[in-house]
N, C-alpha and C positions, 0 to 999 in steps of 0.2 A: 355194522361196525360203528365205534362210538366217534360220532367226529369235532374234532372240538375248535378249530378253526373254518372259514368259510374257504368253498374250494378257490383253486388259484394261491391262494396265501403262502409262503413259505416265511418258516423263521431264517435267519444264516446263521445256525450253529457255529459252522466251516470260519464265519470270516474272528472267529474269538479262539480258533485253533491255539495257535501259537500262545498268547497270554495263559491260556487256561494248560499249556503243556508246558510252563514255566510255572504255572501251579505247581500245577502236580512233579516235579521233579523237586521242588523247595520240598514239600511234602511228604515226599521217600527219602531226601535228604535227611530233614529233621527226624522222620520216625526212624530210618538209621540208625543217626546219633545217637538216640535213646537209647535204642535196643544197644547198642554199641558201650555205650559210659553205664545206664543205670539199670539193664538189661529187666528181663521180665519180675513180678511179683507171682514169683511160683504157689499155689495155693497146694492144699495138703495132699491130694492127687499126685502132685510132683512132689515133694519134701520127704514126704513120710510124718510123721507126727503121733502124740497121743489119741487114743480115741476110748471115750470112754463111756458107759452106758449107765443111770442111774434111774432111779424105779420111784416113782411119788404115788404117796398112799390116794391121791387125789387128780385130779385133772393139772397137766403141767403149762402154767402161761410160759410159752417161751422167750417173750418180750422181758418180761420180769427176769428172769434165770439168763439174758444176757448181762441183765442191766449189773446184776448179782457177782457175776465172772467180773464184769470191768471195775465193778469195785474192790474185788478182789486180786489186781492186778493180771487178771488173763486176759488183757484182750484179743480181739481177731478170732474168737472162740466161733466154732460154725457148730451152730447149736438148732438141732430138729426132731420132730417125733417119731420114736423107731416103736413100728407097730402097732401101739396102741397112744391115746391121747395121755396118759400116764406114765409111759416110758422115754426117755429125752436121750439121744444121740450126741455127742459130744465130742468135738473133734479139735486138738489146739495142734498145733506147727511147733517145732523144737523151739527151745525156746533157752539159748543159752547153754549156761551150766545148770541150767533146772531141772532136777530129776522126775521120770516119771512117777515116781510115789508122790513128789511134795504138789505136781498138779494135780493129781487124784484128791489130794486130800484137799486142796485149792476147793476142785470142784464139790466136794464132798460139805463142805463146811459153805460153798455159795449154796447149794442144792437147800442144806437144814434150816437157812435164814427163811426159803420161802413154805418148807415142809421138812417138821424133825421128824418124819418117819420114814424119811427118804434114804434109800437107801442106795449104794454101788453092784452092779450087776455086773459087771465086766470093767475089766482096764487092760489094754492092749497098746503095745506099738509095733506102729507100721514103720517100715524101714524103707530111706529112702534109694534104696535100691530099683526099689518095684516103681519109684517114680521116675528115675534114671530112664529106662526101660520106655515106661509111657511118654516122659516128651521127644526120647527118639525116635518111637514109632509113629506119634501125631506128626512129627516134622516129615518122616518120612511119607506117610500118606498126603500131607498137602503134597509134598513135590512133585509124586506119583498123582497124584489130580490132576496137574499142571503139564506134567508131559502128556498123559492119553487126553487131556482136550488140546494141547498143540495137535496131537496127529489128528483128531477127527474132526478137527476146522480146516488144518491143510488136507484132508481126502473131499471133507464136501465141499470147502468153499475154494479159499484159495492161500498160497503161503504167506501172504501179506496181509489177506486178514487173521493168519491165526496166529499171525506176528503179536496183532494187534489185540487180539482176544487174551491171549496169555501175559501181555505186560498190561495189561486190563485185572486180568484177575490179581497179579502177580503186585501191583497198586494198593488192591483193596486190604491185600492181607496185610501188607506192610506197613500202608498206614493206620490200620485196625491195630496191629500190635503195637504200631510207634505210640498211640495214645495210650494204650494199655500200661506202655513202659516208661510214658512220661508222667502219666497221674499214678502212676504203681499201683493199679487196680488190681486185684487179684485174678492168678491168670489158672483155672482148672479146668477141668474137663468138660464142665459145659459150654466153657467160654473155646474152649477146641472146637468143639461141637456144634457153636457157635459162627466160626470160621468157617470150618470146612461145607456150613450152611450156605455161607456167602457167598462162598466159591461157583457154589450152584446156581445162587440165585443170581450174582451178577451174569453168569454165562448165557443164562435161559436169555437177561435182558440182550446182551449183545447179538445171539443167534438170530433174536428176531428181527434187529435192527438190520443185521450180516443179509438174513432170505427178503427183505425188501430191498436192500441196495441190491442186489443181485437181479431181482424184479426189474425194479425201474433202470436197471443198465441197459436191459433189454428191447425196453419201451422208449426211453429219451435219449434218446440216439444222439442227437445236438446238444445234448448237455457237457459240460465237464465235469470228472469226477468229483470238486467239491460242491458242483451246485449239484447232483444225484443224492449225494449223500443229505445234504439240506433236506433237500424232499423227500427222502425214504424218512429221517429224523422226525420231521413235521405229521407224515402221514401216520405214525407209529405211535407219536407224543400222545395224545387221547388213551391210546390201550397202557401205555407206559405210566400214565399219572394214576390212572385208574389201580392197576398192582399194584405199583408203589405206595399209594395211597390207602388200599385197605389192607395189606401185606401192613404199614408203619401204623395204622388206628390197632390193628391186634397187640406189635407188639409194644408201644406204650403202655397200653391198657397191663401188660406187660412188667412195663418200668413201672411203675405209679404202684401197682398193688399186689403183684406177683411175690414178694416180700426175697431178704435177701439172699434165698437158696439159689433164685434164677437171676438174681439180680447182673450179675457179671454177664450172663447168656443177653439178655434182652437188653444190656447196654453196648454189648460186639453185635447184635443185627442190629439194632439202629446205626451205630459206625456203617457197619460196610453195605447193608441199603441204603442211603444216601449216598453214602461214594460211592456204589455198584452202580445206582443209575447214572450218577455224572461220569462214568469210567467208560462206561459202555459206549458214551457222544465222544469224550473228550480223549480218552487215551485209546479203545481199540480202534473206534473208525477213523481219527487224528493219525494215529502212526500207521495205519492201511495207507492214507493219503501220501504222507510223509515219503513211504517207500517206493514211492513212486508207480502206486496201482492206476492202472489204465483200465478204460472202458474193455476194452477186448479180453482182457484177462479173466470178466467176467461171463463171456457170451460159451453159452454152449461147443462144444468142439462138434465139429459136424464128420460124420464119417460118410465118406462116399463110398457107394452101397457097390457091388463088385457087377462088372460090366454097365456101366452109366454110361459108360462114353462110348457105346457101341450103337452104331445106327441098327434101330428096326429094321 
């Protein structure tokens, strides 16, 4: 095991409880408000919009053929290679009183500035009904996330930590959307996907931190619960920095060159790995503490085995 401090060392997580649990409550406040006044930047997933498909006699630079849309007043075009490196995917969000023929032809007349042989292969819209549909269903699977990890923290551990495990996760998302819906980043289905990652990944972190407090209740008997928690935090930080660390070098690598198909995705797992590891310290084992979990709550229940107390 990776150990990153000398033994005997402990940090005190515990004694920054409270400041850091006035964080995080400004935190969910503010990303509220957000979500509340300027609510999310639905990307075409959710909207519905034009999608259109045009064909170049040649290899298509996509960089170029956006640049082409915003000077043709389409911006926010989500522009990709469908198939082949000479066929461009084309997708714009309503856009007003703009008809879909006059952005066909938008794109038609951007497409000829970079190739007059370019032609339209498809024009299509999507309706935003089918996007109605998908952000009820995303909301409904986070929240159904959220309930089966309450029951399987309160079956394995205990009800005060899956207090704490779910206003843990329940944290990450909220602040993860509140930024979403403060910088109005666009918010589609991979940036869901992106979420419902989080959800996973902060849980993994907090479960481990949950099976060593649970450990060390057993072994440091004389401790109180916020100096066990210290210790299980300190004993685990090594393995913790280690994941988090090469979990955030991938998805950088991510941001930086992934270009901007994924770009929404790999800027919602940066959000919520860093808050998932500080969530995991600071809100599910802080509110464990808060509710008044006791050493005993974590000790095995012992069952006295039938006739014990019968003399030989």
């Amino acid at each position: 095991m990776f150990v990153l401090l000398k033994p005997g060392i402990t940090i005190p997580f515990m004694r920054f409880a409270k400041p850091a649990t006035l964080l995080s409550l400004l935190l969910v406040g503010l990303s509220v408000f957000a979500l509340a006044t300027k609510g999310l930047n639905w990307g075409l997933d959710f909207t519905g919009g034009t999608v259109v498909e045009v064909k170049f006699s040649q290899e298509a630079q996509l960089p170029a053929m956006r640049e082409a849309l915003n000077q043709a007043q389409l911006e926010g075009a989500v522009v990709q290679h469908f198939g082949s490196n000479r066929d461009v995917l084309i997708r714009m969000a309503p856009k007003g009183e703009v008809s879909q023929q006059s952005i066909a032809d938008g794109v038609l007349k951007a497409a000829k500035q970079l190739d007059n042989q370019a032609q339209l292969t498809r024009v299509e819209f999507v309706g935003p009904a089918v996007g109605q549909e998908l952000a009820e269903q995303g909301m409904l699977a986070i929240f159904a996330a959220l309930a089966c990890i309450l029951i399987y923290v309160a079956v394995r551990f205990e009800w005060r930590m899956a207090t704490g495990a779910v206003l843990s996760l329940a944290h990450d998302v909220i602040v993860t959307l509140g930024i979403f819906s403060w910088w109005q980043l666009e918010f589609d289905l991979t940036v869901l996907a992106a979420v419902l990652t989080v959800v996973g990944y902060s849980l993994n972190d907090t479960i481990v931190v949950f099976d060593r407090v649970r450990e060390d209740a057993r072994k440091l008997r004389n401790m109180t619960i916020p100096q066990i928690l210290d210790v299980a935090m300190t004993e685990t930080l090594g393995r913790t920095l280690i994941t988090s660390g090469t979990t955030l070098f991938v998805v950088i690598a991510l941001f930086a060159q992934g270009g901007p198909l994924i770009h929404g995705f790999a800027t919602a797992l940066l959000i919520g790995i860093g808050f998932g590891t500080y969530s995991s310290i600071y809100v599910a084992s802080a509110w464990a503490m808060f509710l008044k979990m006791d050493r005993e709550n974590l000790m095995p229940v012992e069952v006295e085995k039938e006739g014990a107390d019968l003399e030989p």
